[in-house]
C-alpha positions in Angstrom: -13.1 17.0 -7.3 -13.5 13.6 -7.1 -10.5 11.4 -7.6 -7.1 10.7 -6.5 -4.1 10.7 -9.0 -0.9 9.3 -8.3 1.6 11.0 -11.0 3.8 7.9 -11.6 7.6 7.6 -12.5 9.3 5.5 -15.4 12.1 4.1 -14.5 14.7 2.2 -17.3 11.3 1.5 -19.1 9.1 0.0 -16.1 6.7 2.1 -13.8 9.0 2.7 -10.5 8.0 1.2 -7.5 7.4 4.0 -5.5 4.7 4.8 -7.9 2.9 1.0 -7.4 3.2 1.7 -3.7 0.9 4.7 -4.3 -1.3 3.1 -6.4 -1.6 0.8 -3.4 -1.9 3.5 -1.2 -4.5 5.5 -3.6 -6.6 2.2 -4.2 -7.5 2.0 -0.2 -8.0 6.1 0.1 -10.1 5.9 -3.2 -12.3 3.1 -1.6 -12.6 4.7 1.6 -13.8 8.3 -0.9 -15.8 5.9 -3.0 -14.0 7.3 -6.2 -11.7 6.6 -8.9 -8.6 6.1 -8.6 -6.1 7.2 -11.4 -2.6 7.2 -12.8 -0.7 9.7 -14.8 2.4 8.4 -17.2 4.5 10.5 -19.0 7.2 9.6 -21.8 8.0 8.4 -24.9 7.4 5.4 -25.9 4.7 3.9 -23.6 2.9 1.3 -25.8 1.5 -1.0 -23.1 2.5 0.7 -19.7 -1.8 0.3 -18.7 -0.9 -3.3 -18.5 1.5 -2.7 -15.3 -1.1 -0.3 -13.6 -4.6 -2.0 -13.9 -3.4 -4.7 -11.6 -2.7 -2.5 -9.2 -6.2 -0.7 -8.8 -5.8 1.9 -10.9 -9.3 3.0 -12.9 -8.0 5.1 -15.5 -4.8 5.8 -16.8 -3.9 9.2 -18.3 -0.7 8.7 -20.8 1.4 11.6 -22.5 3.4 9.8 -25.4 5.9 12.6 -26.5 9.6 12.3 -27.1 9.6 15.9 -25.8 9.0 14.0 -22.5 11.6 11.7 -22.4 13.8 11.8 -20.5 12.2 13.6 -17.6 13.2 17.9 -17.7 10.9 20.2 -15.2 9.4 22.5 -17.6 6.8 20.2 -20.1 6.0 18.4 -17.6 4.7 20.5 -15.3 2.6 22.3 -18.0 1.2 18.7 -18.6 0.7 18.2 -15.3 -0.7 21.3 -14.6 -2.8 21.6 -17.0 -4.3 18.1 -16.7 -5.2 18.8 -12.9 -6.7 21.9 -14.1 -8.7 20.0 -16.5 -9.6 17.1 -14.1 -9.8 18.2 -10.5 -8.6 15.6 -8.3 -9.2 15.8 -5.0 -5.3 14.6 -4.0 -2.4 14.0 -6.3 0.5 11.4 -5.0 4.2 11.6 -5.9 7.0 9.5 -5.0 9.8 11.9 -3.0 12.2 10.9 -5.5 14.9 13.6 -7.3 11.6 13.8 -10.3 8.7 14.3 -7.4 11.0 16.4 -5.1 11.5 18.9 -8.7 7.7 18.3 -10.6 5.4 18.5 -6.8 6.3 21.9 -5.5 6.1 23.1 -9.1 2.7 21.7 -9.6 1.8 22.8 -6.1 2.8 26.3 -6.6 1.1 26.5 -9.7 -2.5 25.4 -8.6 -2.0 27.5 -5.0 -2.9 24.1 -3.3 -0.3 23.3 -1.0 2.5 20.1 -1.0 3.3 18.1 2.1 6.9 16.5 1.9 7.9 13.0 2.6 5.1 11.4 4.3 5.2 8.3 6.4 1.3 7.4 6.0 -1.6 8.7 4.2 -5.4 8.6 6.0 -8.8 9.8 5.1 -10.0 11.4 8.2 -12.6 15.2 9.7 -11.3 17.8 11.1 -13.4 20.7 13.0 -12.3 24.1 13.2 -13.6 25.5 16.1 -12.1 29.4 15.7 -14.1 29.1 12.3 -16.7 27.3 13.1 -16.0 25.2 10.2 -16.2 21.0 9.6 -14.6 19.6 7.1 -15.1 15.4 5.9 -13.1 13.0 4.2 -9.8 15.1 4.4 -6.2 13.9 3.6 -4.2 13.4 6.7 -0.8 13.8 5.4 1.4 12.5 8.0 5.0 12.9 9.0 7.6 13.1 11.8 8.9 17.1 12.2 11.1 19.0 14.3 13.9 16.7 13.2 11.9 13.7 14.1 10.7 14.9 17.8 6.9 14.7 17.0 4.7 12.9 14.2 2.9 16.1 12.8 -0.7 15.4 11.0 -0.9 17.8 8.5 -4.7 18.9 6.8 -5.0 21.2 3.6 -9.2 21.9 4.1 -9.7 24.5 1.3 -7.7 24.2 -1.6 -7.4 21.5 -3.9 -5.7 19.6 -4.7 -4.2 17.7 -1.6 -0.8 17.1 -2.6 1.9 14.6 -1.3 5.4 13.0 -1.8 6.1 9.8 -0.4 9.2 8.4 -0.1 10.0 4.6 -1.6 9.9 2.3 0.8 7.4 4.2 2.8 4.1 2.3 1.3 3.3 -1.4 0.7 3.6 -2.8 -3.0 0.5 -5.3 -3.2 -1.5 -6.5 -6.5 -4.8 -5.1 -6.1 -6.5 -8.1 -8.3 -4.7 -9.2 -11.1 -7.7 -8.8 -13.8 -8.8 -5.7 -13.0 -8.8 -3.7 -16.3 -9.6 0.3 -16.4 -10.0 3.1 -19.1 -7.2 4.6 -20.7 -7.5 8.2 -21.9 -4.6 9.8 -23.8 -3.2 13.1 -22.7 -3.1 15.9 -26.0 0.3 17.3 -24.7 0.0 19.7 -27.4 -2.6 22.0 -25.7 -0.2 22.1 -22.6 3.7 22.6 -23.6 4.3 25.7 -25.0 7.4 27.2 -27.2 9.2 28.0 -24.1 9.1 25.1 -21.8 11.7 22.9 -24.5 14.1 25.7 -24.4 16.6 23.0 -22.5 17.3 19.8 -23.9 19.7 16.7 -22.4 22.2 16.1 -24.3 23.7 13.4 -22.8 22.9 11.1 -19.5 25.1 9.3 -17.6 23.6 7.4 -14.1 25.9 5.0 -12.3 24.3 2.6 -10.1 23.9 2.6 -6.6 26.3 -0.3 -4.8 24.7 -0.3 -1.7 21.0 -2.5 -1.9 19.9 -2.2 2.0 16.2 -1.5 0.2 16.3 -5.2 -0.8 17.9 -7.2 1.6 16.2 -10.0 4.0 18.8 -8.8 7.1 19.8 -5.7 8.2 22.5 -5.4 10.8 22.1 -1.4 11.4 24.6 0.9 13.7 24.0 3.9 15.6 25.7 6.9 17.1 26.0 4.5 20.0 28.6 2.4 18.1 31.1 5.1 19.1 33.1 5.1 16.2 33.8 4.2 12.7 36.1 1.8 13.6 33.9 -0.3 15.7 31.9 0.0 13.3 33.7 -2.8 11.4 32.3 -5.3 13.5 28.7 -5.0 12.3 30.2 -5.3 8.6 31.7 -9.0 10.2 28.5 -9.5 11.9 27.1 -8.8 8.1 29.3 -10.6 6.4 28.8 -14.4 8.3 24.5 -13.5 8.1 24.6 -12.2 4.6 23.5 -9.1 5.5 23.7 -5.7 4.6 24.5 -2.9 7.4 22.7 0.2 7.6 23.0 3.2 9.9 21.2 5.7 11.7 21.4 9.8 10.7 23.3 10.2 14.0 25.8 7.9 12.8 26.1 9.3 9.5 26.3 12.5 10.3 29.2 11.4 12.5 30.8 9.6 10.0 30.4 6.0 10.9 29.0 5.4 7.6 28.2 7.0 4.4 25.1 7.7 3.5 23.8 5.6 1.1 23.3 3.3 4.1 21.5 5.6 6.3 17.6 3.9 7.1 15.3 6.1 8.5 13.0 9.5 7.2 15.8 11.1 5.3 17.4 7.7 4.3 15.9 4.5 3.0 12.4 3.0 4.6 13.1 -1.0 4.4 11.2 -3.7 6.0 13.6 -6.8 6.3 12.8 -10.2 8.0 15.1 -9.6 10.5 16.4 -6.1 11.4 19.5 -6.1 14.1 19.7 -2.7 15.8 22.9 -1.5 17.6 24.0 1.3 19.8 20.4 2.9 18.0 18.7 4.9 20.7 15.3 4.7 18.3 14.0 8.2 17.5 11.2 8.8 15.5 13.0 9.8 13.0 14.9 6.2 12.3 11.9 3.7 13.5 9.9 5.5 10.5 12.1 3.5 7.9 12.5 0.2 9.8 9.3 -0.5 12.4 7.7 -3.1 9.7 10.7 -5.2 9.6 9.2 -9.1 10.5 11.4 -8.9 13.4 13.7 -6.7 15.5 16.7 -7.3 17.7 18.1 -3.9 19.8 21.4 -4.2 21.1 21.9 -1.2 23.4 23.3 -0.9 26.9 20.0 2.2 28.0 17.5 -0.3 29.0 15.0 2.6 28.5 15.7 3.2 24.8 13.0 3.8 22.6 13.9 1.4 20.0 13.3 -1.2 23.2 9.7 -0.3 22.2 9.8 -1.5 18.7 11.9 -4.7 19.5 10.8 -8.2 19.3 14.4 -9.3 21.5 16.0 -6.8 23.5 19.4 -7.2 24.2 21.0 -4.8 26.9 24.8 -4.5 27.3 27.6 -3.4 25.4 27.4 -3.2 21.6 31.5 -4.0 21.6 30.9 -6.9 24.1 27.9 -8.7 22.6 29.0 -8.2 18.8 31.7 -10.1 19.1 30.2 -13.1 21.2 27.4 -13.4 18.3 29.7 -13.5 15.3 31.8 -16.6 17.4 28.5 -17.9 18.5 26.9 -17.7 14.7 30.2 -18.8 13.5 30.1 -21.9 15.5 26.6 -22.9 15.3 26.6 -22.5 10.6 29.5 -25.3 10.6 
């Protein structure tokens, strides 16, 4: 039990990025275990798809080429998975907490008895001691996350069964080239000794997937909205304030819940992790919960009129007053100043 896998996502032909940010993520834990790091890909059609991984750390790549595997349906591939785990015994297997991880990880999980964490926020190699046991135990994964609806940041251990397993959600994890000629081994996966009769008993038919309109994951400025903005009406002013920055606007869970905004803007645990150059904060008190998805933004302005908000402790600029009062002044002021 000596590597970490990251099972890895195709998405419209190209390797997601949620699965490069694990590979990221698995090439620093897999130097800090002094082991291999490797990938899993599963689909049809993969001629080539090492090419996108090696640069990214990975040391070998493990590729299932089936059409029975394209597109993506829970029951082959968690045989394949399954099976290959059993086969290899990886110390920790990585997921993206996408729709496919949130469906293949508890699956795998269950299967092998080891355990799955949920939406991490970071991933460390760390000891624990148990002292009612008597136990120590080295070179565990801490597989961290805020709980309690974003109250605390819980560090959860799995000591005795293997593998470690964790989702991660997009966003969550840097993207970086890990050298841009490193080359690995490619083994190929016999799917054959894994899928049985029964797991092709359902077959897609037909896919249709529309687009998401909203791209906060991508954009350079953020103007985000809070609870605090009181209402969905006032909430129109950080669309202006958007609209003269060419921004996008985002929204806290408070604020979606209440309706201020839907929520394919929401930024935080349960919504999109995005790391802007500029991220403008307003009426956001700053839980746990919400600084998760934005605290590596290059810089960040709070707008709040609780001098003693949390988010105060994130923020490069802290501006305290009246959301509705100072709103307004910067889209005149920004207005004025772009002539």
């Amino acid at each position: 039990m000596n590597s970490v896998f990251v099972i890895c996502e195709i998405d419209e032909g190209k390797i997601a990025d949620v699965s490069l940010e694990l590979l990221t993520k698995g090439r620093t834990l897999s130097n800090t275990l002094g082991c291999k790091l490797e990938a899993v890909v599963l689909g049809h059609k993969l001629n080539g798809v090492e090419e996108e991984l090696f640069p990214y750390g990975a040391d070998v790549v493990h590729i299932g080429d089936d059409k029975r595997l394209d597109p993506y349906t829970t029951l082959p591939h968690t045989s394949v998975i399954t099976g290959l785990f059993e086969n290899e015994k990886p110390q920790i297997g990585l997921l993206g907490a996408t729709p496919l991880g949130r469906d293949l990880g508890p699956r795998v999980s269950s299967a092998l008895k080891s355990g799955l964490t949920a939406d991490c926020t970071a991933l460390e190699i760390g000891d624990h001691e148990d002292k009612k046991e008597k136990k120590s135990y080295k070179n565990l994964l801490y597989q961290i996350r805020p709980a309690f609806g974003g109250n605390i940041v819980a560090t959860i251990i799995n000591p005795d069964c293997r593998p470690q397993m964790a989702t991660v959600r997009e966003g969550v994890m840097k993207k970086e080239i890990y050298s841009p000629t490193h080359k690995g081994e490619v083994k190929t996966i016999d799917v054959n000794k894994f899928i049985k009769p029964e797991d092709t008993v359902v077959k897609v038919i037909e896919r249709h997937m529309e687009k998401g309109r909203v791209n906060i994951k991508n954009s350079s400025v953020i103007v985000s909205g809070g609870y605090g903005m009181g209402s969905k009406e006032n909430f129109e002013a950080l669309y202006e304030l958007a609209d003269v920055l060419g921004a996008e606007v985002g929204a806290s869970r408070a604020a979606v819940d209440a309706g201020f905004a839907p929520h394919d803007r929401q930024v935080g645990q349960t919504g999109v992790t995005v790391r802007p150059k500029l991220y403008i904060a307003c009426g956001i008190s700053g839980q746990i919960q919400h600084t998760a998805g934005m605290e590596e933004s290059a810089m960040v302005i709070a707008i709040n009129n609780d001098s003693a908000a949390p988010i105060n402790k994130v923020a490069d600029y802290v501006i305290t007053g009246d959301v509705m009062d100072i709103i307004p002044k910067m889209i005149k002021s920004y207005k004025k100043n772009s002539k």
